[in-house]
One Martini backbone bead per residue (centre of mass of N, CA, C, O) as a GRO file, in nm:
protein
  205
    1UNK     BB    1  -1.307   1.067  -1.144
    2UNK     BB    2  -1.111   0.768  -1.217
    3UNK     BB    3  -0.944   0.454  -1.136
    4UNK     BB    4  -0.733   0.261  -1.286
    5UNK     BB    5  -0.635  -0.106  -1.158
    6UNK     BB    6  -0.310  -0.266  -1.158
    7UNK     BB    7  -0.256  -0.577  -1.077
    8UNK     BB    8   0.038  -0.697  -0.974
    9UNK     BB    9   0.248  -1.003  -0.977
   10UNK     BB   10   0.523  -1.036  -0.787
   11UNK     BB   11   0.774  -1.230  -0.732
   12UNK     BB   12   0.816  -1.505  -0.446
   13UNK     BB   13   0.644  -1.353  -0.222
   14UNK     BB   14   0.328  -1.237  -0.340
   15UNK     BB   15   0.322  -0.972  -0.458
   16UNK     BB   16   0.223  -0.648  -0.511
   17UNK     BB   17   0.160  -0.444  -0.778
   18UNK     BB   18   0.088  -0.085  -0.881
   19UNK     BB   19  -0.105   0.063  -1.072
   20UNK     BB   20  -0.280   0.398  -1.087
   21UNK     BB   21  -0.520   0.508  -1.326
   22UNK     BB   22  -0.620   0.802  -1.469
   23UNK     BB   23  -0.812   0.797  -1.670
   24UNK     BB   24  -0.845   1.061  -1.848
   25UNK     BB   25  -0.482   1.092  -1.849
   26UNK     BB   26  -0.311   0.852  -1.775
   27UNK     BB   27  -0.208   0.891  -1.547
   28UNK     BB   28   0.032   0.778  -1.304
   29UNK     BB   29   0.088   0.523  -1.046
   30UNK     BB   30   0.362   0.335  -0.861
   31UNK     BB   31   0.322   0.051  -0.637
   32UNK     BB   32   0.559  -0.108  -0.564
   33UNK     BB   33   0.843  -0.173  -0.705
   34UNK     BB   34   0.922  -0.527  -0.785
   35UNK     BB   35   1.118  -0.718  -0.986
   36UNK     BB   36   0.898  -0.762  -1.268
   37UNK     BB   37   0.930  -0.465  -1.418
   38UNK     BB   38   0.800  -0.552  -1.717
   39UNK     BB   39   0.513  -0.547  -1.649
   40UNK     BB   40   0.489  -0.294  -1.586
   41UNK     BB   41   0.638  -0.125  -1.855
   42UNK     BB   42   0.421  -0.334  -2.054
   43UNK     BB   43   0.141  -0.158  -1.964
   44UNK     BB   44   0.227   0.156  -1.982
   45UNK     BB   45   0.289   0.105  -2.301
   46UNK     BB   46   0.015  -0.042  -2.421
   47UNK     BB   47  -0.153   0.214  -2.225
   48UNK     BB   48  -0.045   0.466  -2.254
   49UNK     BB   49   0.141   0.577  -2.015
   50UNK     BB   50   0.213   0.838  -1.718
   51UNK     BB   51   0.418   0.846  -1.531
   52UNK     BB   52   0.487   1.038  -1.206
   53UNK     BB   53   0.539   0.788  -0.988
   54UNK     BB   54   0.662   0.630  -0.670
   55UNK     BB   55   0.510   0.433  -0.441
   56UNK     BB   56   0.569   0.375  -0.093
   57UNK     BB   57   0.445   0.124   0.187
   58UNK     BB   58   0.756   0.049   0.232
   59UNK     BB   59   1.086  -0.025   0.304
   60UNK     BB   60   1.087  -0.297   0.206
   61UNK     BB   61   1.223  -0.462  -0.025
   62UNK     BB   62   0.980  -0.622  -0.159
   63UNK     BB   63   0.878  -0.315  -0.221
   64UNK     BB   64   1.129  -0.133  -0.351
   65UNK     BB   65   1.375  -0.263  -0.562
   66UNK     BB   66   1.284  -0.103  -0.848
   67UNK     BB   67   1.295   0.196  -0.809
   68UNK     BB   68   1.602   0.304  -0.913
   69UNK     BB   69   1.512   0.178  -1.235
   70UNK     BB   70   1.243   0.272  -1.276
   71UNK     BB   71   1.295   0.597  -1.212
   72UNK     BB   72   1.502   0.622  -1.466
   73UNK     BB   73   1.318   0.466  -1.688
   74UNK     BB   74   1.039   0.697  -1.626
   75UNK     BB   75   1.156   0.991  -1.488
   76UNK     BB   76   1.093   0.955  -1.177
   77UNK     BB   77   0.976   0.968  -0.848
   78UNK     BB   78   1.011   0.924  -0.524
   79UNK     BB   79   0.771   0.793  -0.269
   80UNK     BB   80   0.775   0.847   0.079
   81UNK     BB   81   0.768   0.849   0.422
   82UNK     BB   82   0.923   1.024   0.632
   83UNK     BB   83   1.047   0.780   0.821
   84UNK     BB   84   1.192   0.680   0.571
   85UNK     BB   85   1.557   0.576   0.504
   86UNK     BB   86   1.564   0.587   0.206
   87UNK     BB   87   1.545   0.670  -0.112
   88UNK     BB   88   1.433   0.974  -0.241
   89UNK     BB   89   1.222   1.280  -0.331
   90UNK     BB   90   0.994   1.235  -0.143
   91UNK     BB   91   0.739   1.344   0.111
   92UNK     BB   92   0.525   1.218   0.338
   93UNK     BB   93   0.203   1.260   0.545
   94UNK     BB   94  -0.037   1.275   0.708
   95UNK     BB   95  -0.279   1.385   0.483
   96UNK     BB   96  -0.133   1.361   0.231
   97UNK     BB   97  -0.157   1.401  -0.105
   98UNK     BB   98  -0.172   1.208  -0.439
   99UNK     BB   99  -0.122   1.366  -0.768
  100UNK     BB  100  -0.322   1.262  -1.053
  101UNK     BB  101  -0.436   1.399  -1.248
  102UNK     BB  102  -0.792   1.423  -1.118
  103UNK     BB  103  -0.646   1.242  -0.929
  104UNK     BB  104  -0.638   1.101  -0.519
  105UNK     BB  105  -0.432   1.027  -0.276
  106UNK     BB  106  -0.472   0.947   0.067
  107UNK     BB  107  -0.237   0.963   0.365
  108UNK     BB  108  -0.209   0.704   0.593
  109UNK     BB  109  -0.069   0.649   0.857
  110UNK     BB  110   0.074   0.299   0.944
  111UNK     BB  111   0.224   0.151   1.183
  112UNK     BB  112   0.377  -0.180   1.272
  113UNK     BB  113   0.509  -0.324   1.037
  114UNK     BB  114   0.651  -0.008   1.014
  115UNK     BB  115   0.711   0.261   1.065
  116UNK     BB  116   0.611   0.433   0.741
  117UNK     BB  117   0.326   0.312   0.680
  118UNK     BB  118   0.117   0.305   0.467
  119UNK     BB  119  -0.200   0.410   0.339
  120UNK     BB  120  -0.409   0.456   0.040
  121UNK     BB  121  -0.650   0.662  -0.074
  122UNK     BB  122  -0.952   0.630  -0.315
  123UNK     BB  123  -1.171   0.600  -0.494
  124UNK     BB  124  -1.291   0.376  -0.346
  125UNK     BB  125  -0.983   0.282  -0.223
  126UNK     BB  126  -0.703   0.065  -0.075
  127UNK     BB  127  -0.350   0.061  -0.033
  128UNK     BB  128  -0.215  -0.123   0.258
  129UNK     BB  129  -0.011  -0.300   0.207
  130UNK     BB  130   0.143  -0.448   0.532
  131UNK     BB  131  -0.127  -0.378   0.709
  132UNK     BB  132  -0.311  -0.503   0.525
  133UNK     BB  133  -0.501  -0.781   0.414
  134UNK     BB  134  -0.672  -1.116   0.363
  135UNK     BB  135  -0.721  -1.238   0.669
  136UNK     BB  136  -0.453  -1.011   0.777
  137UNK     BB  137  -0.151  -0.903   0.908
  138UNK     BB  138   0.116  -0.745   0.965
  139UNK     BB  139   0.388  -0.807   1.113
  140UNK     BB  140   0.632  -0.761   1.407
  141UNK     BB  141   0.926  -0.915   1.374
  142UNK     BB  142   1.079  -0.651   1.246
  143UNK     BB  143   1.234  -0.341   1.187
  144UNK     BB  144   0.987  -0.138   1.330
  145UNK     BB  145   0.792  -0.310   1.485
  146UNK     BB  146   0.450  -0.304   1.635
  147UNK     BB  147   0.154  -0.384   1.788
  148UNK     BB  148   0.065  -0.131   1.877
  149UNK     BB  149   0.085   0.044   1.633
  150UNK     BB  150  -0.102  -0.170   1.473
  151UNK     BB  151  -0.359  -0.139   1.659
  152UNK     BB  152  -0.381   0.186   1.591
  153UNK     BB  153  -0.427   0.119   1.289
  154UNK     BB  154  -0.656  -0.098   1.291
  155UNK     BB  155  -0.855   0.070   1.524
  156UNK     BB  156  -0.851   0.405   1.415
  157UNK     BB  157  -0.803   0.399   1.128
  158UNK     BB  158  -0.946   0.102   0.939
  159UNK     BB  159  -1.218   0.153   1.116
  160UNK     BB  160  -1.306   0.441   1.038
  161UNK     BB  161  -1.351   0.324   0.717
  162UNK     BB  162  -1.533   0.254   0.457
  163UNK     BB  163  -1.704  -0.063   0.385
  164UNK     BB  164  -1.625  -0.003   0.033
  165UNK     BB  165  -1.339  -0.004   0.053
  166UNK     BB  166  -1.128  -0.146  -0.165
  167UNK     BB  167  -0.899  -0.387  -0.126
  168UNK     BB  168  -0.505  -0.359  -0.177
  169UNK     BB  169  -0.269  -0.549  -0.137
  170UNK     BB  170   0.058  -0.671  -0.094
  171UNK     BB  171  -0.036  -0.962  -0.065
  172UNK     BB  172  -0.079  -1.292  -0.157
  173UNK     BB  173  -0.236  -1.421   0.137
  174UNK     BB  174  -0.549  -1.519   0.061
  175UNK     BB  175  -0.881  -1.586  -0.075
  176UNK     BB  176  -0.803  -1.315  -0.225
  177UNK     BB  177  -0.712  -1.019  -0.404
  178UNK     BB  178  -0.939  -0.899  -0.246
  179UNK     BB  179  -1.125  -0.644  -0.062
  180UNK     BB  180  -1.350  -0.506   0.234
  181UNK     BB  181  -1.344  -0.376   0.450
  182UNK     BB  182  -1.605  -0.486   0.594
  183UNK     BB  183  -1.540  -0.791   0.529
  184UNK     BB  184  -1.278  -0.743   0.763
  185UNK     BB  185  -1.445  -0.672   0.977
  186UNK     BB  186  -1.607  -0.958   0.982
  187UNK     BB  187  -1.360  -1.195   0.925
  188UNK     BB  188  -1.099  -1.077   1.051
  189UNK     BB  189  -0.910  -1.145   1.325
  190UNK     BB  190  -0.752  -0.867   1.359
  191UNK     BB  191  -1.064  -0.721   1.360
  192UNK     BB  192  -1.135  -0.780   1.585
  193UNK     BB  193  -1.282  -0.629   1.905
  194UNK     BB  194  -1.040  -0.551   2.089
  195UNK     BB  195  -0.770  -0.511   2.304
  196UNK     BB  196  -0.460  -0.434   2.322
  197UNK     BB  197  -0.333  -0.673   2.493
  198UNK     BB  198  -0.500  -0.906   2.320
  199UNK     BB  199  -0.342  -0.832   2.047
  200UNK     BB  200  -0.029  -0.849   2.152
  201UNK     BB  201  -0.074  -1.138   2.201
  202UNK     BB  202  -0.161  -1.241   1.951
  203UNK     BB  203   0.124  -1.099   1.821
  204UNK     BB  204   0.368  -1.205   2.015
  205UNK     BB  205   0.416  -0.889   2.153
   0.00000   0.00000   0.00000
């Protein structure tokens, strides 16, 4: 099993939204639909794509704001972690799976960005949200932010996993549309090794 990941740049802010499809049964999940739903639903169409899910890696609206629309027109359900207050159908908690035709996604708790954060891993790729980008990380001065738990999610999370896991962020603010976890361990600055307190301070509190 293996799944191909369709990137779609969406709205003002920079955004990527991502269709996730597993190869075999065309069977797919949609991570963030945001502002340009006609891209996702004209890929679904052309590529005969089977949509099951849509999953969100945090609550903020420019991640969000398509589900309701999107979810109604596609008949699918809204996949959220349990912290997340907006409407869903489905909750998950870190370590729980999301499966789609012979592939599946497993949910990584990451807050700091924002209580609910997650990102998703599987057939060697990360989809980061906006806990990690390329060449930076999620701010943290929204509501339920915190530079704490941020560092926590990316030095306990996301530094101890495979170097070759190609990397999807939420937001195209980097250098490249993609990168690879190894990448950001060693060009990253928020990824360079510090203590929590340099962090923090780093992260202007």
């Amino acid at each position: 099993c293996f799944v191909i990941v369709h990137q779609i740049p969406v709205g003002p802010m920079q955004n990527f939204s991502y269709i996730v499809e597993d190869e075999s049964t065309h069977e797919s999940i949609v991570i963030d639909p945001s502002w340009d739903l006609e891209k996702i639903t004209d890929i679904i169409d052309e590529q005969n794509l089977n949509p099951k899910y849509i999953v969100n890696t945090h609550w903020h609206d420019d991640h969000t704001r398509g589900n309701e629309e999107l979810a109604k027109k596609l008949s699918v359900k809204i996949v959220q972690h349990e912290a997340s207050t907006l409407q869903n159908d489905m909750t998950v908690k870190n370590g729980d799976s999301i499966k789609f035709g012979c592939s599946e996604l497993v949910v990584y708790h990451t807050p700091g960005h924002s209580k609910d954060g997650i990102c998703l891993v599987g057939d060697g790729k990360i989809f980061s949200g906006d806990t990690l980008f390329v060449g930076n990380c999620g701010r943290i001065d929204l509501p339920g932010g915190s530079a704490n738990e941020l560092y926590h999610s990316l030095f306990d999370v996301l530094h101890s996993l495979d170097d070759n896991l190609v990397l999807y962020p939420g937001h195209d603010y980097g250098t490249a549309k993609t990168s690879t976890i190894g990448t950001e361990k060693n060009t990253n600055p928020v990824m360079q090794k510090m203590n929590e307190d340099s962090f923090v301070d780093r992260m202007g509190g």
